[in-house]
Short mmCIF file of the C-alpha atoms (twelve columns), coordinates in Angstrom:
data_MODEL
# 
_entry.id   MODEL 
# 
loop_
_atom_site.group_PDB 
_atom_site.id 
_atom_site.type_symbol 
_atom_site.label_atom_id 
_atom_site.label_alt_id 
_atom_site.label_comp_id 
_atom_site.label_asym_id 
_atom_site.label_seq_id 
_atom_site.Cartn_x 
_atom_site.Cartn_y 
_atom_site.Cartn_z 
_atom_site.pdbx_PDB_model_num 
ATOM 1   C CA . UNK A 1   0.000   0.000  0.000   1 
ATOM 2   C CA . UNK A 2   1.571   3.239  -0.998  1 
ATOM 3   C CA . UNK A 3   1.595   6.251  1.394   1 
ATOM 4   C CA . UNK A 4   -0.779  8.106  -0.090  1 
ATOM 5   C CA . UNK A 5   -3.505  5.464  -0.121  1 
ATOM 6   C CA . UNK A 6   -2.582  4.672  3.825   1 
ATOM 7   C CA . UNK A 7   -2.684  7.991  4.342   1 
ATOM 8   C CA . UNK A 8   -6.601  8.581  2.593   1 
ATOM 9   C CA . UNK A 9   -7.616  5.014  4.543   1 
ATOM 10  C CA . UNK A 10  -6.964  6.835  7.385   1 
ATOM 11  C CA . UNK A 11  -9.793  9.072  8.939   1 
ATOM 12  C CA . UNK A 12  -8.413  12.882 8.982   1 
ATOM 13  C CA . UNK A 13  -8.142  14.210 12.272  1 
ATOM 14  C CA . UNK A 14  -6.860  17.722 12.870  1 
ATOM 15  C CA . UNK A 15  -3.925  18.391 14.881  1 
ATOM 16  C CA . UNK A 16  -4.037  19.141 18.594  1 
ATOM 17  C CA . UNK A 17  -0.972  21.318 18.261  1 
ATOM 18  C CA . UNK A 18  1.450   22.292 15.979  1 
ATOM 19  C CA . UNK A 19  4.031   20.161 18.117  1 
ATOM 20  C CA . UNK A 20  2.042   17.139 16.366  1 
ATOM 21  C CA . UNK A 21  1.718   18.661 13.055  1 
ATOM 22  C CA . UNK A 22  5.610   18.712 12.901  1 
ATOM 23  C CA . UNK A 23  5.723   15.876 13.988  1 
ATOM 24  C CA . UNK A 24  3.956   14.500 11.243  1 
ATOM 25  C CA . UNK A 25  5.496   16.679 8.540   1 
ATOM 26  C CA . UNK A 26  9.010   14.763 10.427  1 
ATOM 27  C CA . UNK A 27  7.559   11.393 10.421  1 
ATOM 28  C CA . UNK A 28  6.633   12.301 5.925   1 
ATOM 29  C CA . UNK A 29  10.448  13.701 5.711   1 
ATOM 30  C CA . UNK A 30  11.555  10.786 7.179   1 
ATOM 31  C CA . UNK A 31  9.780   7.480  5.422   1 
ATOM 32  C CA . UNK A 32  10.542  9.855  2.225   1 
ATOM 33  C CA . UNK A 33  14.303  9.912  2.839   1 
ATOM 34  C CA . UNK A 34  14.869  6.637  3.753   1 
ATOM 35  C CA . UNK A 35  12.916  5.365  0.316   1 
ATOM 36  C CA . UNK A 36  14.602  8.013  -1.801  1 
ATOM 37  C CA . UNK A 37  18.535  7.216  -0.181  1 
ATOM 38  C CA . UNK A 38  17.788  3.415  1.249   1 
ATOM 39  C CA . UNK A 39  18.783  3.947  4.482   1 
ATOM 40  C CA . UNK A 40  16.991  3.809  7.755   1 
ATOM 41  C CA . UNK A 41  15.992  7.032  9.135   1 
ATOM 42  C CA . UNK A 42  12.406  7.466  11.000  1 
ATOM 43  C CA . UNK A 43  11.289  10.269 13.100  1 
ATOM 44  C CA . UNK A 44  12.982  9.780  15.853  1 
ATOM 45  C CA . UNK A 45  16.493  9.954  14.561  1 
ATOM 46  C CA . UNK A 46  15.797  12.447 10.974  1 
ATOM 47  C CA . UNK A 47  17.761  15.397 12.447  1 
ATOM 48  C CA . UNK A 48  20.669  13.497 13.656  1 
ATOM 49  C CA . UNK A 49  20.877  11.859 10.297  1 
ATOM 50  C CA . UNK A 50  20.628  15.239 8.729   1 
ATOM 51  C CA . UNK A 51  22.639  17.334 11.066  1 
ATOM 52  C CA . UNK A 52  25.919  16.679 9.431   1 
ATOM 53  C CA . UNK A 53  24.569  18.543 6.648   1 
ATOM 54  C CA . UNK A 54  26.311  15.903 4.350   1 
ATOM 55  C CA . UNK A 55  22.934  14.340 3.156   1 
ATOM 56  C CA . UNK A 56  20.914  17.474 2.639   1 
ATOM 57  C CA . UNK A 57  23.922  18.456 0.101   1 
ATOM 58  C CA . UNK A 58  24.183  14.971 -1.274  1 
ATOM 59  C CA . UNK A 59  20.347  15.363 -1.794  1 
ATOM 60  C CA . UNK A 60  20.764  18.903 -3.400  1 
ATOM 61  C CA . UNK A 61  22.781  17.467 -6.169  1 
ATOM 62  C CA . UNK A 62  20.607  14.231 -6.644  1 
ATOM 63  C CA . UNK A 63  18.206  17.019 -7.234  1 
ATOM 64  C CA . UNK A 64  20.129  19.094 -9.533  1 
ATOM 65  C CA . UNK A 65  21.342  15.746 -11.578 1 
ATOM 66  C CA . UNK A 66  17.285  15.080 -11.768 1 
ATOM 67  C CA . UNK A 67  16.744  18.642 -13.168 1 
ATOM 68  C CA . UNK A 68  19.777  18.331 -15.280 1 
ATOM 69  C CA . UNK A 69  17.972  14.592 -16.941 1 
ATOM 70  C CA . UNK A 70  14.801  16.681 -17.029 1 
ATOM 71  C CA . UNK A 71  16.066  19.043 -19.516 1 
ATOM 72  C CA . UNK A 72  17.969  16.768 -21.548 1 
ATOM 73  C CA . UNK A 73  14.808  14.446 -21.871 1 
ATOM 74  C CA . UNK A 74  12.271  17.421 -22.561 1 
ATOM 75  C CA . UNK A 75  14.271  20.660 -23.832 1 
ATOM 76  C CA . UNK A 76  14.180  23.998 -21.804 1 
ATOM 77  C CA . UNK A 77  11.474  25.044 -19.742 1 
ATOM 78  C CA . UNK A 78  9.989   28.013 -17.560 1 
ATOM 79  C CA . UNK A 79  10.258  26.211 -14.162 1 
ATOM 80  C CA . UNK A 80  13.247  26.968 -12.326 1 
ATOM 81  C CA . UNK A 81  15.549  24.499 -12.016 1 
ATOM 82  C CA . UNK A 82  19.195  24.061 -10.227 1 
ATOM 83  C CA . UNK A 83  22.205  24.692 -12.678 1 
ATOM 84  C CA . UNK A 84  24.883  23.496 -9.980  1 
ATOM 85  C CA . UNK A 85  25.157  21.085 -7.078  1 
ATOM 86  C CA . UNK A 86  27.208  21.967 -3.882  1 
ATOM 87  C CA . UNK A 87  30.354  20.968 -2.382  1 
ATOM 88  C CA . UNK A 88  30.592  19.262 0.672   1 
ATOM 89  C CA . UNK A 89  32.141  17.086 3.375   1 
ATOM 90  C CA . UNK A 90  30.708  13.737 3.603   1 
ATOM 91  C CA . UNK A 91  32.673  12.910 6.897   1 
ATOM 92  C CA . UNK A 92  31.658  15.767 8.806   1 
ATOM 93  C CA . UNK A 93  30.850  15.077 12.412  1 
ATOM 94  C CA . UNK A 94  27.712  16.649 14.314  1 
ATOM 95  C CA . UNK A 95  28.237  20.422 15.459  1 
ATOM 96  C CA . UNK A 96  31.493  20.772 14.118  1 
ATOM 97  C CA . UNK A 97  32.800  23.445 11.464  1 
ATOM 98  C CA . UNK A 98  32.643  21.300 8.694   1 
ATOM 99  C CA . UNK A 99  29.225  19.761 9.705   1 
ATOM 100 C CA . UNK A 100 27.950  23.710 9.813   1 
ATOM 101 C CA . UNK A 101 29.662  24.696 6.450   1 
ATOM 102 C CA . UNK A 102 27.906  21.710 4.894   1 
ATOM 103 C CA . UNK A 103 24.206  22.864 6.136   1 
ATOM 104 C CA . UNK A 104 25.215  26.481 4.958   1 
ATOM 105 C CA . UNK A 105 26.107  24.933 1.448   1 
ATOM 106 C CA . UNK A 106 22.774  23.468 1.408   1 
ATOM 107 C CA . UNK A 107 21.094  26.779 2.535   1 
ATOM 108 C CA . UNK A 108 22.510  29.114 0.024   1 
ATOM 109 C CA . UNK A 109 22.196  26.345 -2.646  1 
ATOM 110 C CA . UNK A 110 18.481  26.300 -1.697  1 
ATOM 111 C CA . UNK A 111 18.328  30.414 -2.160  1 
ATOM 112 C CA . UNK A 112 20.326  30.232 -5.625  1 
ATOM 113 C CA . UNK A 113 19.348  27.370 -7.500  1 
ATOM 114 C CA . UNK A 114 15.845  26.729 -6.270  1 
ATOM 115 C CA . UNK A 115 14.902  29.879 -5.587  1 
ATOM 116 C CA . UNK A 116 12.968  29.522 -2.149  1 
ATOM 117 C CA . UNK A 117 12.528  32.667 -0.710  1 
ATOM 118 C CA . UNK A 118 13.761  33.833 3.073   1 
ATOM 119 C CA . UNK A 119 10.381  33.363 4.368   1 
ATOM 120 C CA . UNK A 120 10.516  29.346 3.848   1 
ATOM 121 C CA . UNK A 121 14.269  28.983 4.522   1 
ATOM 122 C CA . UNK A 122 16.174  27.799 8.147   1 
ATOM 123 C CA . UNK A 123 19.569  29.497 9.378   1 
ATOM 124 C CA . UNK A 124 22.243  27.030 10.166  1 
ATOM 125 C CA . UNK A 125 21.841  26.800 13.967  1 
ATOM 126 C CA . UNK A 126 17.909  25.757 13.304  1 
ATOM 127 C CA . UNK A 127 19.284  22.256 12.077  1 
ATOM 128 C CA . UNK A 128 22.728  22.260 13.789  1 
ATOM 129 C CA . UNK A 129 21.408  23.408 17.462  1 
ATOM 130 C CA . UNK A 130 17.838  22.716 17.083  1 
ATOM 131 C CA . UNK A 131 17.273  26.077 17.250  1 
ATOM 132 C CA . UNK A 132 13.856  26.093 15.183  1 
ATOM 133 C CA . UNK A 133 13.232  22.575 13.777  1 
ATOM 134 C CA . UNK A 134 10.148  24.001 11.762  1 
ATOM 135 C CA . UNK A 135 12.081  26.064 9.834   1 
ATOM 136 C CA . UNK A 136 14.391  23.479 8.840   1 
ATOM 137 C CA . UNK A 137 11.609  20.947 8.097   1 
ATOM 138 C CA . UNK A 138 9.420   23.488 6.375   1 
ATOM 139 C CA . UNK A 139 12.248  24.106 3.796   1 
ATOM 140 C CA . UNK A 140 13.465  20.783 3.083   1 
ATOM 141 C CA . UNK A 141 9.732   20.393 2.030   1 
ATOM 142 C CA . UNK A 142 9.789   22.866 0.200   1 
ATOM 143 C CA . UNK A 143 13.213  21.846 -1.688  1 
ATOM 144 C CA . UNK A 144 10.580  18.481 -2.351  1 
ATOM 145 C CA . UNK A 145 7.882   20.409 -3.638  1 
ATOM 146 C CA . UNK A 146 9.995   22.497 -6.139  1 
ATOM 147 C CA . UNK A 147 12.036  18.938 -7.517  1 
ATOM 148 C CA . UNK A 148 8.919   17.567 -7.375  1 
ATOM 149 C CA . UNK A 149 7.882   19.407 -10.654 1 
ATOM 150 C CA . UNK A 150 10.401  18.257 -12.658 1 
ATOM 151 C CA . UNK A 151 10.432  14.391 -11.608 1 
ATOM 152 C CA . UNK A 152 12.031  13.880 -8.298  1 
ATOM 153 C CA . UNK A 153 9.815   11.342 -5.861  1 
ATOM 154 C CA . UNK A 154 8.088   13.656 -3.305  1 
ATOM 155 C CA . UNK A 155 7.196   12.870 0.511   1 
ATOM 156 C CA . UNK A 156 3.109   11.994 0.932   1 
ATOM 157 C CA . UNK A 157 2.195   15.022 2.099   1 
ATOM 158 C CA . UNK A 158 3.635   16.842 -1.055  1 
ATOM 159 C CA . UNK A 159 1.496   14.345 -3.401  1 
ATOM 160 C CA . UNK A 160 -1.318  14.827 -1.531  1 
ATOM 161 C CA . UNK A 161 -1.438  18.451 -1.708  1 
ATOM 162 C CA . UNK A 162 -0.619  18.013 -5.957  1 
ATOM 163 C CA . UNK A 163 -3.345  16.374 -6.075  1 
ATOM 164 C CA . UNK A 164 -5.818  18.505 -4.310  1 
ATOM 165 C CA . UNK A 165 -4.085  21.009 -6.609  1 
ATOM 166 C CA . UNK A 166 -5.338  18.810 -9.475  1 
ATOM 167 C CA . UNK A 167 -8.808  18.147 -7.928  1 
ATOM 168 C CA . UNK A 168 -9.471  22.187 -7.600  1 
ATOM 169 C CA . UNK A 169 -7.942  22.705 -11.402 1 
ATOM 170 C CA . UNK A 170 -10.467 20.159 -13.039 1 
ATOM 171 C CA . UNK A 171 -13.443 21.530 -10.495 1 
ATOM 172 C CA . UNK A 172 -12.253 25.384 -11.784 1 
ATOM 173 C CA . UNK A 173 -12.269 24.193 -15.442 1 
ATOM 174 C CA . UNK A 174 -15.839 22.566 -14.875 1 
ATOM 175 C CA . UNK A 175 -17.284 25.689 -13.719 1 
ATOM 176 C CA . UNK A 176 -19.169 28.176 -16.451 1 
ATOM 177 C CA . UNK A 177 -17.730 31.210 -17.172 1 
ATOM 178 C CA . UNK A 178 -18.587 34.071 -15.114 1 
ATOM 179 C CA . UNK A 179 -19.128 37.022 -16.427 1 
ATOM 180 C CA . UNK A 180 -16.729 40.035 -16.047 1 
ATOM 181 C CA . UNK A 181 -19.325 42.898 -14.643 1 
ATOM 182 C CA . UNK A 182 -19.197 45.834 -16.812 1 
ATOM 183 C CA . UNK A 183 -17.923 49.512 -15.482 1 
ATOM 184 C CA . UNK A 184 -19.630 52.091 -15.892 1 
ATOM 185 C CA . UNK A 185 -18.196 55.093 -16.930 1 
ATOM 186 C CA . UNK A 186 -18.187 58.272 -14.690 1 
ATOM 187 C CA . UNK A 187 -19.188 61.405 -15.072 1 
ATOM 188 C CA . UNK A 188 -16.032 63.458 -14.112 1 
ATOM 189 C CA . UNK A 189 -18.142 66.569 -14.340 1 
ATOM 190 C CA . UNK A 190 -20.809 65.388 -12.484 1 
ATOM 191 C CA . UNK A 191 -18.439 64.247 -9.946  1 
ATOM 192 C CA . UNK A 192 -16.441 67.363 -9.565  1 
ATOM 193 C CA . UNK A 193 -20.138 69.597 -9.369  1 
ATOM 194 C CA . UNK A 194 -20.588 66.878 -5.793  1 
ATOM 195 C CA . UNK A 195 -17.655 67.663 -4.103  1 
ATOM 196 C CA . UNK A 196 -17.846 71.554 -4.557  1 
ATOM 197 C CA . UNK A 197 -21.293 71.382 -3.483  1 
ATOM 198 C CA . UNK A 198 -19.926 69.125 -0.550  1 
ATOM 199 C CA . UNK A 199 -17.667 72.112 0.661   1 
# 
């Protein structure tokens, strides 16, 4: 059973907090990972795995190879895509120099050649330090989303929302044409004679 189907068996419950939402959004980031790299990673150990910053840059140029096969396979297109990958350290330990230069690869790679703006992106000490773990995990989705478009496998919760995208699209298309109302002209005369006689 795929994710997405578990995830629709399921009955929808909102969140009690936003503790559990990110937890959820952790738990998605998590199964997606370990599927995408083969490696086990769950919930409970996602940000030490990622902390190193060594697979959030090996993912960033997985992602840019993807976009780079995208193009060859279907010629140039209007969505962004990454020209370059990053540079990195792949035996970085946790919390040291190296481990914080990696995660500040990935961050400016994530501003120049994906394009996610400051608003969705995490400083270095969010990951490294736990500083703000929703930050962090709110980008990397983001980073999913945006590969997402041009072939990359996305986490559950990223097909899901495609395909409410989808659902509204076909309901939009289905719908009769409204009508643009008409404007009707003004009299600037007329309108000037009101306000002197409002003086």
């Amino acid at each position: 059973m795929s994710g997405i189907q578990h995830a629709s068996n399921q009955s929808i419950k909102p969140f009690k907090s936003s503790e559990e939402y990110l937890y959820a959004m952790k738990e998605d980031l998590a199964e997606w990972l370990g599927d995408v790299y083969s490696m086990e990673i769950d919930v409970n150990n996602v940000l030490e795995v990622l902390e190193t910053g060594a697979l959030l840059c090996a993912h960033a140029n997985n992602v840019t190879r993807v976009a780079d096969d995208f193009v060859k396979s279907s010629g140039p297109t209007e969505v962004h895509l990454p020209a370059s990958g990053v540079t990195f350290v792949s035996s970085a330990h946790p919390t040291t120099f190296l481990a914080r230069d990696n995660v500040t690869n990935f961050i400016n790679w994530c501003r120049k050649e994906m394009g996610i703006p400051d608003v969705l992106m995490f400083e270095t000490d969010d990951l490294v330090l736990r500083k703000n773990e929703k930050n962090f995990v709110l980008c990397l989705l983001e980073v999913a989303r945006r590969a997402s478009r041009f072939g990359m496998a996305s986490p559950v919760l990223i097909q899901l929302e495609q395909e409410i995208e989808e659902e509204i699209r076909e309901e939009m298309e289905d719908l009769p044409a409204q009508p643009k109302p008409q404007r009707s002209l003004i009299n600037i005369q007329n309108l000037d004679e009101m306000v002197m006689h409002q003086r």
